[in-house]
C-alpha positions as CSV (number, residue, x, y, z in Angstrom):
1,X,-11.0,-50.1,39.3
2,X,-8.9,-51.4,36.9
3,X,-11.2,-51.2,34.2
4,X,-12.3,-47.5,34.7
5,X,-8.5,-46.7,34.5
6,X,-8.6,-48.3,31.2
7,X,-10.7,-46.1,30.0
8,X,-9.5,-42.8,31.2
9,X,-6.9,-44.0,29.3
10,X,-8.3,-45.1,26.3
11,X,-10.4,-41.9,26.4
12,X,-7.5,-39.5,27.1
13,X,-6.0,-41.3,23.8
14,X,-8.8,-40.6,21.9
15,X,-8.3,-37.1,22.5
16,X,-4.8,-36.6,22.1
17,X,-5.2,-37.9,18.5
18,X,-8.4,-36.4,18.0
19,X,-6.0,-33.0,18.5
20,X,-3.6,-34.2,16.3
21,X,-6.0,-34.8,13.4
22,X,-7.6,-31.5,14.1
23,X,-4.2,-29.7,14.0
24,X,-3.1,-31.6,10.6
25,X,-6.3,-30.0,9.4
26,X,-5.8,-26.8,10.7
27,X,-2.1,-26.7,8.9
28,X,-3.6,-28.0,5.4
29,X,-6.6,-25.3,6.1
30,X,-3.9,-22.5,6.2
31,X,-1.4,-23.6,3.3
32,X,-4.8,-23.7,1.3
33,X,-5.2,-19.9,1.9
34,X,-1.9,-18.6,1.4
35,X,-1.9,-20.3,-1.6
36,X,-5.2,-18.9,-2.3
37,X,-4.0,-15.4,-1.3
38,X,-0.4,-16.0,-3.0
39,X,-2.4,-16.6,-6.4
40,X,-4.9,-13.7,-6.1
41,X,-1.6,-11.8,-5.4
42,X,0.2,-12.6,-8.8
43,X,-2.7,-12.5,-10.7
44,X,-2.9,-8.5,-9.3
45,X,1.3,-8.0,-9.7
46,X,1.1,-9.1,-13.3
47,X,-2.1,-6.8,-13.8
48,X,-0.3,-4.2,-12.8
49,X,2.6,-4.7,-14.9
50,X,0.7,-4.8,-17.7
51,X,-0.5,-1.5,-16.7
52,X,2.8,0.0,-16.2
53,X,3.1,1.8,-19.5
54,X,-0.5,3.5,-19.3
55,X,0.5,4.6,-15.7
56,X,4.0,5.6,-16.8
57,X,2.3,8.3,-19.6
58,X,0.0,9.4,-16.9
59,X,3.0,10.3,-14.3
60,X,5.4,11.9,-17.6
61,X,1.6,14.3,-18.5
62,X,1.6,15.3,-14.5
63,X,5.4,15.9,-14.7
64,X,4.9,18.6,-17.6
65,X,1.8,19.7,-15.7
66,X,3.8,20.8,-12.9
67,X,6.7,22.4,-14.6
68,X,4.6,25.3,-15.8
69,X,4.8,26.9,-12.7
70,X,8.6,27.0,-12.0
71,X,8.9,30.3,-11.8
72,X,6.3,30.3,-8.8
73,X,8.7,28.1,-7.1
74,X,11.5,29.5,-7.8
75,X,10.6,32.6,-5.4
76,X,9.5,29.7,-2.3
77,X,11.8,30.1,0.6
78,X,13.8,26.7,1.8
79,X,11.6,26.0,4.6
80,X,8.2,25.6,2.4
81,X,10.6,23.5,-0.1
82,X,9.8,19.6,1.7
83,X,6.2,20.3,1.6
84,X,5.9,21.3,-1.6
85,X,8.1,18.3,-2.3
86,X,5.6,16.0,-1.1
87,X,3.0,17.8,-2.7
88,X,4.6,17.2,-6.3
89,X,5.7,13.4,-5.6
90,X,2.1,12.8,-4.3
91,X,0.3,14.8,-7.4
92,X,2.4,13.3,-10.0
93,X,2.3,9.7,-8.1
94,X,-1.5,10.6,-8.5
95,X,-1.6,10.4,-12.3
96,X,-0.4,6.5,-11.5
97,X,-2.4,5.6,-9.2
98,X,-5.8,6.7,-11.9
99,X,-4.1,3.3,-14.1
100,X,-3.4,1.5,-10.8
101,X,-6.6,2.3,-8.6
102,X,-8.7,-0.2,-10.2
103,X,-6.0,-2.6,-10.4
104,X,-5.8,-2.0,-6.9
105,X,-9.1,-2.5,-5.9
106,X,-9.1,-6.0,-8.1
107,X,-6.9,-7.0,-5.6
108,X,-8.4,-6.4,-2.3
109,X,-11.9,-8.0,-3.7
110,X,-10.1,-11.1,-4.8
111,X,-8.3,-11.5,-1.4
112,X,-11.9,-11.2,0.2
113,X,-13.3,-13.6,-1.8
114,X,-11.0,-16.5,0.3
115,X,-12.9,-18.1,2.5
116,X,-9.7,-17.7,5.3
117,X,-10.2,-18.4,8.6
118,X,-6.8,-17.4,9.6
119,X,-6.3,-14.4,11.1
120,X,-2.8,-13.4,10.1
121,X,-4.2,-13.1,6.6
122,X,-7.5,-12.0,7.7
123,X,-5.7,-9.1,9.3
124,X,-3.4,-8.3,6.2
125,X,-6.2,-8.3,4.2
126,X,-8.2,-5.6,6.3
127,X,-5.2,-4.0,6.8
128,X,-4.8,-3.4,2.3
129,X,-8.4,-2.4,2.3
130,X,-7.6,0.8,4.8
131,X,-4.5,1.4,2.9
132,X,-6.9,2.1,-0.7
133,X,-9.2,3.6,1.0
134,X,-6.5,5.9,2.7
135,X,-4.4,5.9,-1.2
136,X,-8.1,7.2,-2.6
137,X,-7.7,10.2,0.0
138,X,-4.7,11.0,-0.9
139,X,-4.3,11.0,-4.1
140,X,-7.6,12.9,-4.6
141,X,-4.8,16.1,-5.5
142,X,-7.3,18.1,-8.1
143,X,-6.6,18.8,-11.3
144,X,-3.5,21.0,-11.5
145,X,-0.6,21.2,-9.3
146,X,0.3,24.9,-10.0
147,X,-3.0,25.8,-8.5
148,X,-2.4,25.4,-4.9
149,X,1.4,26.5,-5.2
150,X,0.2,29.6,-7.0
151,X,-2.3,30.7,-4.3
152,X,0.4,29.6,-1.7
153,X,2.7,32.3,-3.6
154,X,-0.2,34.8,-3.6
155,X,-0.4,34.2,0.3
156,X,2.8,35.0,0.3
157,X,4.2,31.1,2.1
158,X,3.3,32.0,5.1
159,X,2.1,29.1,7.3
160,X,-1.5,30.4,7.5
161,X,-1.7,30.5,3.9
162,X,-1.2,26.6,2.9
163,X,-3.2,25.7,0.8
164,X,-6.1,22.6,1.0
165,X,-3.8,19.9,-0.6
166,X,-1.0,20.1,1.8
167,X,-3.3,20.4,5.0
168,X,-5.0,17.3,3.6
169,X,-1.7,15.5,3.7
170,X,-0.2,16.7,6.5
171,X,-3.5,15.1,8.1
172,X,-3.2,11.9,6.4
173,X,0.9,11.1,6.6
174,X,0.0,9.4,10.3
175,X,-2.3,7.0,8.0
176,X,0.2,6.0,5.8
177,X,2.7,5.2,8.5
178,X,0.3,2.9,10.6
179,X,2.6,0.5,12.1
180,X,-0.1,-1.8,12.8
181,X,-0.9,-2.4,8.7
182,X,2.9,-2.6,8.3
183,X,3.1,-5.7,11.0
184,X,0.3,-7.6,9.8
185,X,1.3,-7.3,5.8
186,X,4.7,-8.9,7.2
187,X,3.5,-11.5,9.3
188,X,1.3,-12.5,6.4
189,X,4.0,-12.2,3.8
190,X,6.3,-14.5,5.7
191,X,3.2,-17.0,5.8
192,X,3.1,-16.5,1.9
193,X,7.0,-17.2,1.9
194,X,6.9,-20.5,3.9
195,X,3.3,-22.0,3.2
196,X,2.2,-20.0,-0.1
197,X,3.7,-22.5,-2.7
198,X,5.2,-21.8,-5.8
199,X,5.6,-18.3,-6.3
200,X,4.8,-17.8,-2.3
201,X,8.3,-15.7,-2.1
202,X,7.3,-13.1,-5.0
203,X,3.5,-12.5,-3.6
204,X,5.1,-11.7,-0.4
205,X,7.3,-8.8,-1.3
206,X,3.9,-7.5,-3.4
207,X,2.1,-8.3,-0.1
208,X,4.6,-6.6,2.5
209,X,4.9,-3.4,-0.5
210,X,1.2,-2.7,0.1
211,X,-1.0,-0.3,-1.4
212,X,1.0,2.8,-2.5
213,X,2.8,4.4,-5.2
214,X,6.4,4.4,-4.4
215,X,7.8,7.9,-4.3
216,X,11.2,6.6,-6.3
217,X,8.5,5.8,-9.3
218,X,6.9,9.3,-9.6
219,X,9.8,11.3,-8.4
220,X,12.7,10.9,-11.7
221,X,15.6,13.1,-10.2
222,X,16.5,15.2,-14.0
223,X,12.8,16.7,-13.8
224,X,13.0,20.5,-13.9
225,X,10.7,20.8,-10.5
226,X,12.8,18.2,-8.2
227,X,16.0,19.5,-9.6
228,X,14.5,23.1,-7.9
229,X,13.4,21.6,-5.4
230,X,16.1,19.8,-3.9
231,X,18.2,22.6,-4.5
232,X,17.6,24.7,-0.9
233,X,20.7,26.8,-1.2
């Protein structure tokens, strides 16, 4: 009797360090990845940086694009004013995201190429790809922006009459807001902060930023069409 209750013992030792071991390996495991994911992350931020004053040119040509047509929206009543808002932030933002797409898609290929097990990053990584795909969607604006605000004119503004662009991202603005994408790109930033290594707390504010073109980077208050269009008086 004695002896067996040795070795329930002994084996219920075993185990208990077995565990141990196991977790230890599990921890090292995961700071392997973020560091993994906080280097493919850099590697995609400086990338982009680099690309910055291609993708700048490309937003200032769109910006002169769309001021050709300010006396079409001059005659838009106030309530049509925040879609066509969005329209021109998302068309110029559009002439970025051409520099940026590739960039972009560099990105989400490298982060699949880490052999994680982890789900928090599994899930952030997911989550990106569904972000470019959704980005590709959007910014898929055509070749002019005067051409839907012209035959919106010609249609007289009236709600039937919006034209294919703003439909499209009407349909596609519950995309972009997906809380769920939102949640897991934090939850695997803060793993980036605390496990991710040097440079882990600047690949997670890249990480939490996401896919997108930030509308402060496409929208420059002084240009002749947001100056009219902010004015709704």
């Amino acid at each position: 009797m004695h002896r067996r209750l040795l070795t329930v013992i002994a084996v219920t030792c075993a185990t208990v360090a077995s565990a141990a071991i196991g977790a230890g390996g599990a921890g090292a495991a995961g700071r392997s990845d973020a560091r993994a994911f906080t280097t493919a992350t850099l590697a995609f931020d400086l990338a982009r940086g680099r690309a910055g004053g291609r993708a700048e040119r490309l937003g200032d040509a769109r910006r002169a694009n769309a001021a050709t047509c300010l006396e079409t929206l001059r005659g838009a009543p106030a309530e049509r004013r925040e879609e066509l808002s969005t329209l021109y932030s998302t068309w110029v933002g559009a002439g970025y995201f051409a520099e940026d797409e590739p960039i972009f898609a560099r990105w989400v290929r490298a982060l699949k190429r880490v052999p994680t097990t982890d789900p928090g990053l599994r899930r952030a990584r997911a989550g990106l790809g569904r972000q470019l795909t959704t980005a590709r969607r959007i910014y898929a604006q055509g070749r002019r922006f005067c051409t839907p605000v012209e035959a919106w004119a010609r249609a007289g503004w009236t709600v039937a009459g919006r034209p294919t662009p703003v439909l499209r991202l009407r349909k596609l603005a519950r995309l972009t807001a997906d809380p769920r994408i939102r949640r897991d790109l934090s939850a695997a930033a803060r793993m980036l902060r605390s496990a991710g290594g040097q440079g882990g707390a600047l690949a997670a504010s890249v990480l939490r930023e996401g896919i997108d073109e930030r509308d402060e980077r496409a929208v420059e208050a002084d240009a002749p069409v947001v100056t009219l269009l902010s004015n709704v008086g």
